[in-house]
Rosetta silent file (secondary structure, phi, psi, omega in degrees, C-alpha in Angstrom):
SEQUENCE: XXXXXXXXXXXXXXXXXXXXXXXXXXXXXXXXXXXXXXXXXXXXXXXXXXXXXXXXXX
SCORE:     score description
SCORE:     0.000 S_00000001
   1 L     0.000  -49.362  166.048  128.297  -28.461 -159.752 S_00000001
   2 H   -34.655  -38.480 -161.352  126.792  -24.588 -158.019 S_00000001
   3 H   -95.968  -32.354  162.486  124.011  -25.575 -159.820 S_00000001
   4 H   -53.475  -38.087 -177.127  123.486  -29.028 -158.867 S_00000001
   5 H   -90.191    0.534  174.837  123.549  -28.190 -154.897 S_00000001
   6 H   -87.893  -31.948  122.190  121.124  -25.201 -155.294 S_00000001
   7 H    16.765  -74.995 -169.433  119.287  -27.953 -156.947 S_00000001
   8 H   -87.103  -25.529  171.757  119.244  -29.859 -154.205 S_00000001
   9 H   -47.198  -57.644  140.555  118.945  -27.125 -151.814 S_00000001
  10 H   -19.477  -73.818 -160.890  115.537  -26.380 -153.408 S_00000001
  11 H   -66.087  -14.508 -166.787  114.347  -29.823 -153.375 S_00000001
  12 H  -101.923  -71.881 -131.334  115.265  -30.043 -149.376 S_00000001
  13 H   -83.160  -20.351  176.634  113.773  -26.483 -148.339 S_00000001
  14 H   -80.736  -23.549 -164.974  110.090  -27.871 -150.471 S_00000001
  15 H   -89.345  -25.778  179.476  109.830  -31.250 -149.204 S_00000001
  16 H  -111.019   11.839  178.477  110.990  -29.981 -145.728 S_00000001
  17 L    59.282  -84.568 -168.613  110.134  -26.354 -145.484 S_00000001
  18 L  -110.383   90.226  175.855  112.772  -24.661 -143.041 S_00000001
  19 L   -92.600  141.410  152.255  116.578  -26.240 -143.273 S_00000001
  20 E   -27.471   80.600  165.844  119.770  -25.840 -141.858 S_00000001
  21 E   -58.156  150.902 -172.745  123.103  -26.118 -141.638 S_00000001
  22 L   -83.550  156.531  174.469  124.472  -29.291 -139.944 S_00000001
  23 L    57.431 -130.423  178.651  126.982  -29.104 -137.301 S_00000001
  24 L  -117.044   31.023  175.560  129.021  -26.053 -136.999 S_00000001
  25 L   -77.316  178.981 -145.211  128.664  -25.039 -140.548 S_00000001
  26 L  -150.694  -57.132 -171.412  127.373  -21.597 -140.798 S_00000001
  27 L  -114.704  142.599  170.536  125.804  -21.768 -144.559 S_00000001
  28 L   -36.382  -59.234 -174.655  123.811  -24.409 -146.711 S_00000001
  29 L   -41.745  -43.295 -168.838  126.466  -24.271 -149.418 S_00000001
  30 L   -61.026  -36.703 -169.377  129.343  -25.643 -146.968 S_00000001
  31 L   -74.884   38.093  157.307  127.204  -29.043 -146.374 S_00000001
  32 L   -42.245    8.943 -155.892  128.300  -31.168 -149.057 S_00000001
  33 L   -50.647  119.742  177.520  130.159  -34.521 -149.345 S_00000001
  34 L  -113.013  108.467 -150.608  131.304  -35.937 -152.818 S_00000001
  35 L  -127.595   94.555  168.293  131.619  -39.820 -152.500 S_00000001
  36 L    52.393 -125.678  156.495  132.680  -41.370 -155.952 S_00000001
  37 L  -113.345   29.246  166.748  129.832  -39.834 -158.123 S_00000001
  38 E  -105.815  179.990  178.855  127.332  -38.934 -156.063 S_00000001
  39 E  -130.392  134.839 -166.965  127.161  -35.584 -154.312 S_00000001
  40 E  -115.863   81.194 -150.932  125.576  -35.879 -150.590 S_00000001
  41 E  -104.286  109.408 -174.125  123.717  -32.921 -149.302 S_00000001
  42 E  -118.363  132.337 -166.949  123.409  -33.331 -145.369 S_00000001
  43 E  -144.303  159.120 -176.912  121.005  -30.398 -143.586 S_00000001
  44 E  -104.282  162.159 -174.909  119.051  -30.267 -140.104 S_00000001
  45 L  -122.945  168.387  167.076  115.268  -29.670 -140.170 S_00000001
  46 L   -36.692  -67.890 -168.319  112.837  -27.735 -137.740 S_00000001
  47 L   -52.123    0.384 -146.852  112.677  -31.020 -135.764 S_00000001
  48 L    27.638   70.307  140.877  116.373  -31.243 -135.169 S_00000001
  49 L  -116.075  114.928 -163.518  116.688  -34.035 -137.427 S_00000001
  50 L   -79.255  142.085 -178.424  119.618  -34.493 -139.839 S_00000001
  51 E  -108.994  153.625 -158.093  118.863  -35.165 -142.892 S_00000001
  52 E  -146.519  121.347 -179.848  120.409  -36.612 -146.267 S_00000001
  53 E  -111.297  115.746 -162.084  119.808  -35.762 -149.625 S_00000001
  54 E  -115.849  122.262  166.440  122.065  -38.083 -152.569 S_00000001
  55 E  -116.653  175.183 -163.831  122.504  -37.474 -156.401 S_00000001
  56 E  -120.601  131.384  173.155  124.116  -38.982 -159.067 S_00000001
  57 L   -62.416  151.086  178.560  126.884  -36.422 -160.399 S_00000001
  58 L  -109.364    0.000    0.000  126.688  -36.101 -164.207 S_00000001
């Protein structure tokens, strides 16, 4: 699962260059939601727009 959200963490900081944490999280790792079997990576961008990245768990 560590490796899946660094995963995604990756795939967020290339398509959007400089990310976030959302809210009043403090770190990437913390932003996370698991919903059935996907895992739901939610991060803020330069633009202050949150953003939502969704996989399928294996």
């Amino acid at each position: 699962m560590e490796q899946l959200k660094k995963s995604m963490i990756r795939q967020a900081r290339r398509k959007y260059k400089n990310i976030y944490p959302c809210g009043t999280k403090r770190h990437l790792l913390e932003c996370f939601t698991t919903y059935g079997n996907e895992l739901s990576f939610w991060f803020n961008t330069a633009d202050q727009s949150t953003r939502l990245i969704v996989c399928k768990m294996p």
